[in-house]
N, C-alpha and C positions, 0 to 999 in steps of 0.2 A: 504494500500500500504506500499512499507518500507518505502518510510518518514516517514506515522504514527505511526511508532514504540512508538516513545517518547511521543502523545497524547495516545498511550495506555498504556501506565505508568502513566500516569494522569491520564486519567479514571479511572485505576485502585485504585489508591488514592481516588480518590473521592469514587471510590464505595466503599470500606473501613472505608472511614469517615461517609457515609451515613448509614453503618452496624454499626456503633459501635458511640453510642452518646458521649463517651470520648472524640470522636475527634470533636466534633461540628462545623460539615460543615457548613460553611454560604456563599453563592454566593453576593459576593460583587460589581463587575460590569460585565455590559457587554455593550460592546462599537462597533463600526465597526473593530475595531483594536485587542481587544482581550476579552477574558471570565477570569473573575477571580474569584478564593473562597478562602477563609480563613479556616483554621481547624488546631485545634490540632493537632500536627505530633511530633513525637519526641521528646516530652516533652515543646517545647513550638509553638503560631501560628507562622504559617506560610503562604505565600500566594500562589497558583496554578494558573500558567495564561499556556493560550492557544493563544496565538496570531490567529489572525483573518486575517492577511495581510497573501499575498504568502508568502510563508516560504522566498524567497530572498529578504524581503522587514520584514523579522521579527523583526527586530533592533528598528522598531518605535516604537513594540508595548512591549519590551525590557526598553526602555529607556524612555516612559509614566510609566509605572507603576513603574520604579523604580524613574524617579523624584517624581511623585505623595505621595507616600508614606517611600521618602525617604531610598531606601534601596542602599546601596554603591554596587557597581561593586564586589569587595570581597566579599560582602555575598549570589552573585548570584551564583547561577545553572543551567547552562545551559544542559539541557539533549539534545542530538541531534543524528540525524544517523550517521552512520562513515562506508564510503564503504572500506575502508583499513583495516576494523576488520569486519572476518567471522562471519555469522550469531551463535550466540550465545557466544561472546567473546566482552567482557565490558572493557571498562579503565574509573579511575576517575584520572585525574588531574589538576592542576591550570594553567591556561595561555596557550600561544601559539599561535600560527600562524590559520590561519583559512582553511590550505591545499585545497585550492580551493573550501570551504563550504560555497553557497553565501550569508545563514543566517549565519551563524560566521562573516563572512565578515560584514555584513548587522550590525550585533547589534555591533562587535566593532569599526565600524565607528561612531551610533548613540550616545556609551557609552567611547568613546575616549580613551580604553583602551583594552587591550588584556586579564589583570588580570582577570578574574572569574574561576570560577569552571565551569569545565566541566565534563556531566555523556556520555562517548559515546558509543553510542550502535550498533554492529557490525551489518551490513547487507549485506556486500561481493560486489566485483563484479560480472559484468557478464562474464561468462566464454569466451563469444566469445567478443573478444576486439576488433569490429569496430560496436556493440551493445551502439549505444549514451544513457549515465549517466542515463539523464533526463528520458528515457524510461523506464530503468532498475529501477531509484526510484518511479517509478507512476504506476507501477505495482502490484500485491498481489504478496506474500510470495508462495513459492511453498509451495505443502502440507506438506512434511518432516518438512519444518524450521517453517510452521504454527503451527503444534504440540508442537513445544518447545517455542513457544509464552509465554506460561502463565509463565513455570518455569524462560524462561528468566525476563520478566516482574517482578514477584517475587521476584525474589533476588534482580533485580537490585532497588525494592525497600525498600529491606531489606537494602542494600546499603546506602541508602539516610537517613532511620533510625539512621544505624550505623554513617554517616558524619556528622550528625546533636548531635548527643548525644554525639561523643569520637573523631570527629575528620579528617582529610584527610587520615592520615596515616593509619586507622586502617579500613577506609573505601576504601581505596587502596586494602589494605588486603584483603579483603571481596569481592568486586566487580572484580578486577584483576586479582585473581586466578580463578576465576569462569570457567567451562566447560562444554558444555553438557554431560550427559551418555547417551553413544549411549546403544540401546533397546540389553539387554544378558548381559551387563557388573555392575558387583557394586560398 
């Protein structure tokens, strides 16, 4: 569906890590609350969770792993959908308000701050505006924008490479500019 946008940007890490022994995947918990693994990324670990709560309720399992193993609000990344960006159009930046996103909402209540990183990944609205949200995110991708699944996936975790090795700014760059090519054009 399009919430899973951002579990398949994690899959896709993991499947990446499970290709290439450099990264050495190791699945470290899995709880009611969420799946997590460890791997190489970027030059150094890092941890991949998947929350296991309803996405509105993702804050807990946000704010267990990062008390658990100690990881500050600032060094998180949250990847999430974003209906106000077309499908295939990414923004990375820090902080913010949570524009009506009840997992935003959810983890900066849990994490008592607004500050983190955020990867957001564009899924559109629906064209006919009395179509409720909820139906529109629990839905599959039509087939055009299922096509452009992987290249978006791809980059956006080319992205998360680049945020991790050089920075926001330069991961800004990267993920920000990004656009499909539609099929004729180079």
């Amino acid at each position: 569906t399009r919430h899973n946008i951002c579990f398949m940007l994690v899959d896709h890490l993991l499947q990446l890590a499970s290709e290439r022994k450099s990264m050495r995947l190791e699945k470290m918990e899995e709880s009611g609350d969420y799946d997590l693994w460890q791997c190489k990324f970027a030059g150094a670990f890092r941890l991949l969770v998947k929350p296991q709560t309803y996405m509105n309720l993702s804050g807990k399992a946000v704010a267990l792993v990062c008390g658990r193993h100690g990881i500050d609000p600032g060094d998180l990344v949250v990847v999430h959908d974003e209906l106000d960006l077309p499908v295939g159009r990414m923004k990375f930046k820090r902080g913010g308000g949570d524009n009506g996103h009840n997992g935003l909402k959810s983890i900066q209540e849990r994490l008592g701050t607004p500050d983190y990183n955020r990867l957001r990944l564009g899924i559109g609205r629906p064209e006919d505006p009395y179509k409720p949200i909820t139906d529109w995110v629990l839905e599959s991708f039509d087939t055009r924008a299922e096509a452009f699944l992987p290249e978006i996936i791809g980059h956006a975790a080319k992205g998360l490479d680049i945020f991790f090795r050089r920075g926001m700014g330069f991961a800004q760059q990267h993920v920000n500019a990004f656009s499909l090519r539609e099929e004729g054009s180079e």
